[in-house]
N, C-alpha and C positions, 0 to 999 in steps of 0.2 A: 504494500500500500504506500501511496507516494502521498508527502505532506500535501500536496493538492489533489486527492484522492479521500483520506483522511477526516473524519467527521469536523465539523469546526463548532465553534460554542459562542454562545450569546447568553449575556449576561442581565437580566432583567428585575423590573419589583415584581412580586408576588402578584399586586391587585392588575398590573397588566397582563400577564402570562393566562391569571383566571380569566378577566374580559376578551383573551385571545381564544382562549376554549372552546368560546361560544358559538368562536364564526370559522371563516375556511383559511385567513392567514392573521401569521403572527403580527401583532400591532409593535409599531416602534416605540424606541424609546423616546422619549422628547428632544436629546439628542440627535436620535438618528433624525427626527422630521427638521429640526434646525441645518445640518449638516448634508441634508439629500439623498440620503444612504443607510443602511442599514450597519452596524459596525457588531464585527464578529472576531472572534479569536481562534488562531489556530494555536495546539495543545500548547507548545510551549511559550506564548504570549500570554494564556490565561493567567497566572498569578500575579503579571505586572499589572495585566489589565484590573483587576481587583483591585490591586495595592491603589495604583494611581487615580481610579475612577470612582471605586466605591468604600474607600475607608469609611466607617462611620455608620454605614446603611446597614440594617438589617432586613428581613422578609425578601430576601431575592432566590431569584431560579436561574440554575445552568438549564436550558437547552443544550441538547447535544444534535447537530443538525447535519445530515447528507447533502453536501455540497453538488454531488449529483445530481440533485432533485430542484437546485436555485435556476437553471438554463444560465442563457448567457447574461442576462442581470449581475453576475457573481464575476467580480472583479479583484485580482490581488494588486493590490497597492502602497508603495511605500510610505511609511509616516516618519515624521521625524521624532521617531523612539528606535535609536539607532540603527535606523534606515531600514528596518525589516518591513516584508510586504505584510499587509492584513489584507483577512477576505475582507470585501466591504458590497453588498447588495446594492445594485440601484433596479430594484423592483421588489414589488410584494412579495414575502417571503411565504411560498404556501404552508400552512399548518402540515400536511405530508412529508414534509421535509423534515419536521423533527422525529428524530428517533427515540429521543427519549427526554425526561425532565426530571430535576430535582433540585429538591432545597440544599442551598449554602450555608452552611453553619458559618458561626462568630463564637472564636474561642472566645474563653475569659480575657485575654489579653488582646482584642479586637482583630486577629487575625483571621481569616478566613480557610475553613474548612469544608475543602471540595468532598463529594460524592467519592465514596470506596472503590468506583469503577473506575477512578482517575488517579488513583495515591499509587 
């Protein structure tokens, strides 16, 4: 399996992941609607992504999503977090694309605790 092959993750609140539920694609984050795009992580970008974006938050979900399933919408793009590409969507992300979801623990010490299927 090739890092763009590779399931990729999006990191989300709780109350929108449920309001995603309900319909056929994943709703962005306020971010991604400011920004044009959907912003996702591949595996080894997810713990900076945390550190830098969600210190602080509790009630969030990993999506775990098949970059397969995004079409050509799904773009790797460099950011300046030293220079590495992110997947970044510029289209709705269908709800079929995720494979899986789960809650993010917050240690005692505010660090975050990914899903068993990722340690």
């Amino acid at each position: 399996m090739t890092e763009r092959s590779a399931p990729i993750f999006k990191v989300m609140t709780r109350d929108l992941w449920e309001a995603s539920a309900r319909g056929d694609v994943v709703l962005p984050m306020p971010v991604d609607i400011q920004d044009g795009f959907m912003h996702f992580s591949g595996r080894g970008q997810l713990e900076d992504t945390l550190r830098l974006h969600f210190t602080g938050q509790r009630d969030l979900v990993l999506l775990g999503v098949d970059p397969g399933k995004l079409g050509m919408g799904l773009t790797w793009e460099r950011s300046k977090r030293r220079g590495a590409a992110f997947p970044h969507l510029y289209a709705p992300c269908p709800k079929e694309a995720v494979l899986w979801h789960a809650s993010i623990e917050v240690a005692p010490d505010g660090s975050f605790v990914l899903p068993t299927t990722l340690r």
